[in-house]
N, C-alpha and C positions, 0 to 999 in steps of 0.2 A: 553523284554525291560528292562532296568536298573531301578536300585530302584531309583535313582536320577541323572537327566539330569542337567549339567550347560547351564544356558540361559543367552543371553547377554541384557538381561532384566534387570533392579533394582528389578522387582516382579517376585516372582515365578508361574508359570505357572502351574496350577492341573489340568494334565487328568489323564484320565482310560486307561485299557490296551491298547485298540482300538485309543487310539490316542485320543480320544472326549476329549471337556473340561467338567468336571465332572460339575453337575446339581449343582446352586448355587453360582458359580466362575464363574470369569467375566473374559472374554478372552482379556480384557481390564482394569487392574486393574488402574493403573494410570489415565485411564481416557482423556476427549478431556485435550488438553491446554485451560486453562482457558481465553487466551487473543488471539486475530492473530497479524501479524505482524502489520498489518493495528490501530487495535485500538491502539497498542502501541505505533507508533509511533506520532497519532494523542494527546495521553495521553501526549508525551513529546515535542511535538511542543507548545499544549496550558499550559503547567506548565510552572511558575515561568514569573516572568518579568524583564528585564534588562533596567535599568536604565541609561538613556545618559543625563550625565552632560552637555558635552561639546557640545549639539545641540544647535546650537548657535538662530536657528530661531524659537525652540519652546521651548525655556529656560528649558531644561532640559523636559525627556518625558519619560514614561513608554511603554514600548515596551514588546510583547511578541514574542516569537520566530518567529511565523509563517510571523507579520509582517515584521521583518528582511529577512528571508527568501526570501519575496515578495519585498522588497527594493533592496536587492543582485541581484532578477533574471533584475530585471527595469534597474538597472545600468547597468547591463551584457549585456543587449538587447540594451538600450544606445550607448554602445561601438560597438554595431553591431554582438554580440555574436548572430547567428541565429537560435541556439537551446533554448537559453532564448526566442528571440522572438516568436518563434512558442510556448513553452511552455506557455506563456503568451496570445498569440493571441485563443491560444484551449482552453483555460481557460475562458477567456472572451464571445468569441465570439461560442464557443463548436468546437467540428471536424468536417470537414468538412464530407459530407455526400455524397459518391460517387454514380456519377447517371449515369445510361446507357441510352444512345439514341440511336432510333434504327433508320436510314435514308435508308429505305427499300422501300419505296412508292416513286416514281417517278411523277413529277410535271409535270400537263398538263400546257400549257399558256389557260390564258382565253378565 
């Protein structure tokens, strides 16, 4: 084996002859990611507030993302957008829950 492999790593990778990752070195030096993509995005929906002057019926209102977000999808479903309103309606009301019925028993009359 070569005295040194290039890896398309940022860290260098220390095994033994045999291929092992040498005792003490972490086959994973970087590490998890600290965030998923999930809390980040959750991180940038609720940061900062936008401010509307021009709302004429709540004289001006502090808004955060998510509630615009939630305003866009209502108009969109308004207009008849039918993936806002399913978005909105599973939200609300959860998904629906598929159920199997089984009509295997045959009906006497009384």
């Amino acid at each position: 084996m070569p005295d040194k492999e290039k890896t398309t790593s940022k860290h260098e990778v220390i095994r033994n002859e045999k291929g092992q990752f040498v005792k003490g070195s972490s086959g994973n030096p970087g590490g998890r990611p600290s965030k998923t993509l999930t809390a980040l995005l959750k991180n940038r929906i609720n940061e900062g507030h936008y401010y509307d002057e021009d709302d004429f019926f709540n004289e001006g209102k502090y808004y955060n993302k998510a509630d615009l977000i939630i305003d866009r999808a209502i108009d969109l479903a308004i207009e008849g957008d039918m993936q806002a309103i399913k978005w909105i309606f599973e939200r609300v009301d959860g998904r629906p829950i598929p159920m199997r019925i089984d009509l295997i028993e045959e009906h006497k009359p009384i």
